[in-house]
Biopython code that builds the backbone (N, CA, C, O; Angstrom):
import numpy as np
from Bio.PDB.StructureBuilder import StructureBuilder

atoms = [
    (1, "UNK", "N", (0.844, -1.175, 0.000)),
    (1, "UNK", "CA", (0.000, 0.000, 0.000)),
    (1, "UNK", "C", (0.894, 1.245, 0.000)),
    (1, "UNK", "O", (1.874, 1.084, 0.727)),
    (2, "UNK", "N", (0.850, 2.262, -0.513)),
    (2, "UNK", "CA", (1.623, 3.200, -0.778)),
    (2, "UNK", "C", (0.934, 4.171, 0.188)),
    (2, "UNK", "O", (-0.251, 4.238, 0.514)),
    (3, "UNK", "N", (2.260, 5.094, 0.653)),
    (3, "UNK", "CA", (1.685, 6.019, 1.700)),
    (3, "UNK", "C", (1.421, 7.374, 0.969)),
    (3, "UNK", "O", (1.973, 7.638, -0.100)),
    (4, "UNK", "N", (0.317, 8.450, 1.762)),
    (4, "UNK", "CA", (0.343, 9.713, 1.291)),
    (4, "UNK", "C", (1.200, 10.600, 2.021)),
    (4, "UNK", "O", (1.059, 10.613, 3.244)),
    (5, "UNK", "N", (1.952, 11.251, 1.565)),
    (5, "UNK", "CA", (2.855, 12.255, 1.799)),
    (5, "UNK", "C", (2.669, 13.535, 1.412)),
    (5, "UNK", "O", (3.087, 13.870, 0.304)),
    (6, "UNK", "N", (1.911, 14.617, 2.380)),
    (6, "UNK", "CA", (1.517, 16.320, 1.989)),
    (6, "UNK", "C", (3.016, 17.148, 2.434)),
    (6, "UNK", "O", (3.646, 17.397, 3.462)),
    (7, "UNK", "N", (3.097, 17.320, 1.355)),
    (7, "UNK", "CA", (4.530, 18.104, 1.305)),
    (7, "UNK", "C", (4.025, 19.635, 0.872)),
    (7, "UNK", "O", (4.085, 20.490, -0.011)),
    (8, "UNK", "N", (3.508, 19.327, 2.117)),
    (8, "UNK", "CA", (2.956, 21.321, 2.405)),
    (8, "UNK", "C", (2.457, 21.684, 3.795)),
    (8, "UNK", "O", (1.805, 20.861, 4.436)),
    (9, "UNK", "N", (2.739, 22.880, 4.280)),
    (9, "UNK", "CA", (2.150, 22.914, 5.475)),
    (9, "UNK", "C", (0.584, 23.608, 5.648)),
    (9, "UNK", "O", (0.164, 24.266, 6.600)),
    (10, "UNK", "N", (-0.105, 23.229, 4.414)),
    (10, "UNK", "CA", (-1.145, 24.117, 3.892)),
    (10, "UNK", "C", (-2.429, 23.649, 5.072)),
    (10, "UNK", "O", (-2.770, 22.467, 5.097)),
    (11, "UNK", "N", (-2.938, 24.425, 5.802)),
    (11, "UNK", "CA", (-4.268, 24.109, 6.307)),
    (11, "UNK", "C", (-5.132, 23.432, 5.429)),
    (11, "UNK", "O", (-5.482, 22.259, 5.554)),
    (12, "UNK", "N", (-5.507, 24.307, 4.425)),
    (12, "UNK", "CA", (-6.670, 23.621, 3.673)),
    (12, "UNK", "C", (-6.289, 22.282, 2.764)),
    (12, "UNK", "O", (-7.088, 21.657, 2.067)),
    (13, "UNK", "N", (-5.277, 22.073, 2.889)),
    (13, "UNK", "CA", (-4.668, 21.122, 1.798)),
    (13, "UNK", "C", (-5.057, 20.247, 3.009)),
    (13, "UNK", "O", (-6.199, 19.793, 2.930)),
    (14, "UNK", "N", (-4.275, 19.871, 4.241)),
    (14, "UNK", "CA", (-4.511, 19.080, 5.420)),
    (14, "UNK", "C", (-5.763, 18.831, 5.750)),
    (14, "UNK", "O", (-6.171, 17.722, 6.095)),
    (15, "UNK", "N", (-6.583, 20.063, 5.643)),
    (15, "UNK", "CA", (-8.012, 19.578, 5.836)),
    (15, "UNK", "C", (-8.451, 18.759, 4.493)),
    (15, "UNK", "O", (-8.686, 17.574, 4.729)),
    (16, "UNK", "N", (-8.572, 19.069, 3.431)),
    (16, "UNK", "CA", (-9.140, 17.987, 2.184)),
    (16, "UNK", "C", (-9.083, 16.454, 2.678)),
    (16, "UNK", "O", (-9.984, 15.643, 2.893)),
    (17, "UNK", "N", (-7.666, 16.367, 2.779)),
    (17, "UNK", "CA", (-7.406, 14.885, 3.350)),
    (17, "UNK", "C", (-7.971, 14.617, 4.338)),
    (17, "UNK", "O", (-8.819, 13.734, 4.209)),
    (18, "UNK", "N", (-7.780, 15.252, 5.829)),
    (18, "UNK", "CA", (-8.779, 14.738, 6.638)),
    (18, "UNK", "C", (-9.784, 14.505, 6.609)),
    (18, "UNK", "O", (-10.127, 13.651, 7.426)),
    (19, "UNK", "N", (-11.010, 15.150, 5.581)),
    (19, "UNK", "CA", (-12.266, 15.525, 5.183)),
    (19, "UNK", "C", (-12.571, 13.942, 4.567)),
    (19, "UNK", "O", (-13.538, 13.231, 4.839)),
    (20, "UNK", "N", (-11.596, 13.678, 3.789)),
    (20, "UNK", "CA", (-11.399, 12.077, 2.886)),
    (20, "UNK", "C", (-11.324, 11.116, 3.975)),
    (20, "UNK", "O", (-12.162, 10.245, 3.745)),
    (21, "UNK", "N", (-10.919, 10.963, 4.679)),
    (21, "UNK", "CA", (-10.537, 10.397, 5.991)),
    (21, "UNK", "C", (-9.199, 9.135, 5.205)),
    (21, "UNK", "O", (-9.178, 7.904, 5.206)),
    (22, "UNK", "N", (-8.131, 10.279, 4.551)),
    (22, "UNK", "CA", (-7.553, 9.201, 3.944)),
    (22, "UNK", "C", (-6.023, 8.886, 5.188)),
    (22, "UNK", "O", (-5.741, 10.020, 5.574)),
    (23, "UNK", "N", (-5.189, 8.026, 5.776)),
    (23, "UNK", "CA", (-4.177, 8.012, 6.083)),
    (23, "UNK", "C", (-2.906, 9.308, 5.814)),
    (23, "UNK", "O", (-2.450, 9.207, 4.674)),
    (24, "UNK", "N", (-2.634, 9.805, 6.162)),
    (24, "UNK", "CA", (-1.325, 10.819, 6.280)),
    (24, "UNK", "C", (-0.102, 11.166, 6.819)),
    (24, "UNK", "O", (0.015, 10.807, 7.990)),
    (25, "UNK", "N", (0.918, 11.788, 6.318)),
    (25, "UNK", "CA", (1.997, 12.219, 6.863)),
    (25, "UNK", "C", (2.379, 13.590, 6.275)),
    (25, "UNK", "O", (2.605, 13.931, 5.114)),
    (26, "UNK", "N", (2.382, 14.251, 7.405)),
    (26, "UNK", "CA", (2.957, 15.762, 6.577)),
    (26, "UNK", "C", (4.482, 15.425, 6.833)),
    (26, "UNK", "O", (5.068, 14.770, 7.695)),
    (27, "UNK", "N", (4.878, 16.147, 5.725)),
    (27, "UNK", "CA", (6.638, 16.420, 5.725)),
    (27, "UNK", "C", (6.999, 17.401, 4.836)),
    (27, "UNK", "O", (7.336, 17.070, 3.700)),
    (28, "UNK", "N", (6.980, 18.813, 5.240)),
    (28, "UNK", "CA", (6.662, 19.790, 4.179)),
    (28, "UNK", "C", (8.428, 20.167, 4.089)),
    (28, "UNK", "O", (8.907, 20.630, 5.124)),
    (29, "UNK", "N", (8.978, 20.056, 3.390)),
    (29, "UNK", "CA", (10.399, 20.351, 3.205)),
    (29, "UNK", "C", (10.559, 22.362, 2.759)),
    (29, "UNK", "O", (9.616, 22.950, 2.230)),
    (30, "UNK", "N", (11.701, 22.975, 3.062)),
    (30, "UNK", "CA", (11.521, 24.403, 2.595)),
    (30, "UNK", "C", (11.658, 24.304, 1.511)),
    (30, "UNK", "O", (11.698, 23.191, 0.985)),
    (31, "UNK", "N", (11.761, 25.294, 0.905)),
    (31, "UNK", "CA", (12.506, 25.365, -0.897)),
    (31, "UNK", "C", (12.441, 26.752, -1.195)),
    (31, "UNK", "O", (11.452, 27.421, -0.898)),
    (32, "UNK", "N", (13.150, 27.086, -1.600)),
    (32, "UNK", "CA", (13.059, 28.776, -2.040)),
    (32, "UNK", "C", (12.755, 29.080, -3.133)),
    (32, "UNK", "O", (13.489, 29.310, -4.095)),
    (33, "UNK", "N", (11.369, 29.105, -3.035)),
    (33, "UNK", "CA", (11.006, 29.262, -4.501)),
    (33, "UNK", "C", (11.154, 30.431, -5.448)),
    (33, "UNK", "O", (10.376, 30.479, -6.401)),
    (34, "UNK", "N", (11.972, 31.285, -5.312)),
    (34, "UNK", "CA", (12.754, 32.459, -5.938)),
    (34, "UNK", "C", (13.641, 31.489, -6.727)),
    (34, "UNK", "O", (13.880, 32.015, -7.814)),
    (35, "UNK", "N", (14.034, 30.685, -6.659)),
    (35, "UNK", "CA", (15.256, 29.550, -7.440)),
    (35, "UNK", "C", (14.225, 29.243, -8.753)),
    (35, "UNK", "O", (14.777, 29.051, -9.836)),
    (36, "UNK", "N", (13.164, 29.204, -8.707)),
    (36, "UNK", "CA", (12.260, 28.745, -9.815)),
    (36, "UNK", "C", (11.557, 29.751, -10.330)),
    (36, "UNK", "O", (10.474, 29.541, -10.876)),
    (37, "UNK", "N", (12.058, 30.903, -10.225)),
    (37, "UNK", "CA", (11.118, 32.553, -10.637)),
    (37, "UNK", "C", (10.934, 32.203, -11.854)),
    (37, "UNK", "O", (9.817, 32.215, -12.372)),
    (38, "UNK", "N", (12.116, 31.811, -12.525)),
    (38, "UNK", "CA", (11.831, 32.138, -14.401)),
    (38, "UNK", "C", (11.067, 30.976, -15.177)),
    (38, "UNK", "O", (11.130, 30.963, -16.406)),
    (39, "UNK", "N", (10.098, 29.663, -14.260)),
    (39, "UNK", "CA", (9.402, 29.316, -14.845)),
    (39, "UNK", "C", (7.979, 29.875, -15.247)),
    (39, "UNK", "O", (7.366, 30.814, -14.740)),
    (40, "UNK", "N", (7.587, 28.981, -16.374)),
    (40, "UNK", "CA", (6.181, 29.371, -16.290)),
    (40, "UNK", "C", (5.402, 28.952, -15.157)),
    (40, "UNK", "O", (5.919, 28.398, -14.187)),
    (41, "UNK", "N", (3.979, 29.238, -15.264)),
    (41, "UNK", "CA", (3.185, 28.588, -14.080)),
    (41, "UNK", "C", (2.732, 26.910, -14.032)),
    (41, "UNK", "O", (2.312, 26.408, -12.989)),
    (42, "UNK", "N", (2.866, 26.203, -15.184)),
    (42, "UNK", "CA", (2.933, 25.020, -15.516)),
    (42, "UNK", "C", (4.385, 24.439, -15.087)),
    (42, "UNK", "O", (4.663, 23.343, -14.600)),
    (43, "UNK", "N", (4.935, 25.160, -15.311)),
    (43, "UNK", "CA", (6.311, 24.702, -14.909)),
    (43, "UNK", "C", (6.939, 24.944, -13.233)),
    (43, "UNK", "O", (7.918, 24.375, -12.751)),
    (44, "UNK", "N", (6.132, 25.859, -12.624)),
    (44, "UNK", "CA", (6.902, 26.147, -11.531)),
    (44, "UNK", "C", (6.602, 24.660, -10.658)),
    (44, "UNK", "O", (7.351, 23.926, -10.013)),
    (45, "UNK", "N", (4.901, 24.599, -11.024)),
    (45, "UNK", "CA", (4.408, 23.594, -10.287)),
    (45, "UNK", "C", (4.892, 21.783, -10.796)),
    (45, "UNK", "O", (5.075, 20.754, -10.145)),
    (46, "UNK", "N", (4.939, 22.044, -11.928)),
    (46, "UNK", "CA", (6.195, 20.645, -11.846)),
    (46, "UNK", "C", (8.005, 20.444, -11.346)),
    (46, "UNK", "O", (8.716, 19.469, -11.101)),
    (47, "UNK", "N", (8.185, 21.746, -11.367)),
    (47, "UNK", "CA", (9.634, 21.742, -10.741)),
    (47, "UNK", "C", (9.585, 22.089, -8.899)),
    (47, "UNK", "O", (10.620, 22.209, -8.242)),
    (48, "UNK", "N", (8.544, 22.176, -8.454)),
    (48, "UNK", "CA", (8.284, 22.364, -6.987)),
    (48, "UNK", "C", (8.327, 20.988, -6.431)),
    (48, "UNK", "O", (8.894, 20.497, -5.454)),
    (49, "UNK", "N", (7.366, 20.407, -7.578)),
    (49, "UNK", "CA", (7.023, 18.770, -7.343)),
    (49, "UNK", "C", (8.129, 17.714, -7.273)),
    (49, "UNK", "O", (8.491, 16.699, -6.678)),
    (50, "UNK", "N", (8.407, 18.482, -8.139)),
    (50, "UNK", "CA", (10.155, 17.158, -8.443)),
    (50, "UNK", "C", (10.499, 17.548, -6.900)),
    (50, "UNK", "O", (10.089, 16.911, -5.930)),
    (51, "UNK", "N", (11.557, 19.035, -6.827)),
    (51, "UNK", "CA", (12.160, 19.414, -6.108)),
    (51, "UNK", "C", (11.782, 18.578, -4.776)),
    (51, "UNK", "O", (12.757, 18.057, -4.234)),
    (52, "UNK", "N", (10.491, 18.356, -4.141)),
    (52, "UNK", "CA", (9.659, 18.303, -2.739)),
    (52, "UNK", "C", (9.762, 16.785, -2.567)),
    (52, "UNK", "O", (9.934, 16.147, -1.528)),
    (53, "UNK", "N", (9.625, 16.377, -3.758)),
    (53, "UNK", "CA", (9.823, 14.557, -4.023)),
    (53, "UNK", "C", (11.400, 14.243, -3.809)),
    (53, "UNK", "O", (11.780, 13.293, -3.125)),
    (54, "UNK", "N", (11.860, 14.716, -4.154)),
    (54, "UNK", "CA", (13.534, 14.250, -4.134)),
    (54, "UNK", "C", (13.569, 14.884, -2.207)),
    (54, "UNK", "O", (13.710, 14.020, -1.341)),
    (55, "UNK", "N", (13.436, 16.291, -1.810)),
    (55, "UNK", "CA", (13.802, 16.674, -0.349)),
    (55, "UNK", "C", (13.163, 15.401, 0.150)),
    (55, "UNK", "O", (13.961, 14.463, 0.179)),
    (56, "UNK", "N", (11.827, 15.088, 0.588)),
    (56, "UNK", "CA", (11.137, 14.027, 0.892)),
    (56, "UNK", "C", (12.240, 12.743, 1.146)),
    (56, "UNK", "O", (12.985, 12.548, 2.106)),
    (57, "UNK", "N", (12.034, 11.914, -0.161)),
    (57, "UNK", "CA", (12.632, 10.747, -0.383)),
    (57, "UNK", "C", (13.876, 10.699, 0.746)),
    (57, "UNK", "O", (14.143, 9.836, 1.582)),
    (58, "UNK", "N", (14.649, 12.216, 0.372)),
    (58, "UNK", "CA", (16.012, 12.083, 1.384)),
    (58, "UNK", "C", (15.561, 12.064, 3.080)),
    (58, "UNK", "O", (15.999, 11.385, 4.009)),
    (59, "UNK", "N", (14.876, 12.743, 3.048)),
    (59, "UNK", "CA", (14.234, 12.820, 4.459)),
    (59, "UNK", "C", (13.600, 10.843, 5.265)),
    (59, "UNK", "O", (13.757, 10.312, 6.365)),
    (60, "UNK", "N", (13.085, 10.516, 4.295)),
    (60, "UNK", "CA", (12.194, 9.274, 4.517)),
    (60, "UNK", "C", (13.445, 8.466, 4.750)),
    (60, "UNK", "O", (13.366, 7.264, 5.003)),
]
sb = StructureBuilder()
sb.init_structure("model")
sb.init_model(0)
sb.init_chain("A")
sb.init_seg("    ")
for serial, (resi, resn, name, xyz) in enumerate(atoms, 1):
    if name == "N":
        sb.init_residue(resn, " ", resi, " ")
    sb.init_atom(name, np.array(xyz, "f"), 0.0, 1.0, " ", f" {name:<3s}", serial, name[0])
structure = sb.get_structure()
């Protein structure tokens, strides 16, 4: 079974899931997202993703 991992410290994001009543772990890693200014908006949000997946993984 694969775990969920919220790699954010977002209230409302935390609440959705609880709302689901799905299993969780927060582990919101920093990132400076000034390092990713010159993407687009399609892009910031896939290079946040990578970025948060790789901090994560090292963390786990």
């Amino acid at each position: 079974m694969h775990k969920i991992i919220l790699a954010s410290t977002s209230n409302a994001r935390k609440a959705l899931l609880e709302t689901i009543k799905l299993p969780f772990n927060i582990a919101a890693p920093t990132l400076d997202e000034l390092h990713y200014r010159n993407k687009t908006p399609s892009g910031l949000a896939i290079a946040l993703a990578q970025a948060n997946d790789e901090v994560i993984r090292v963390m786990a």
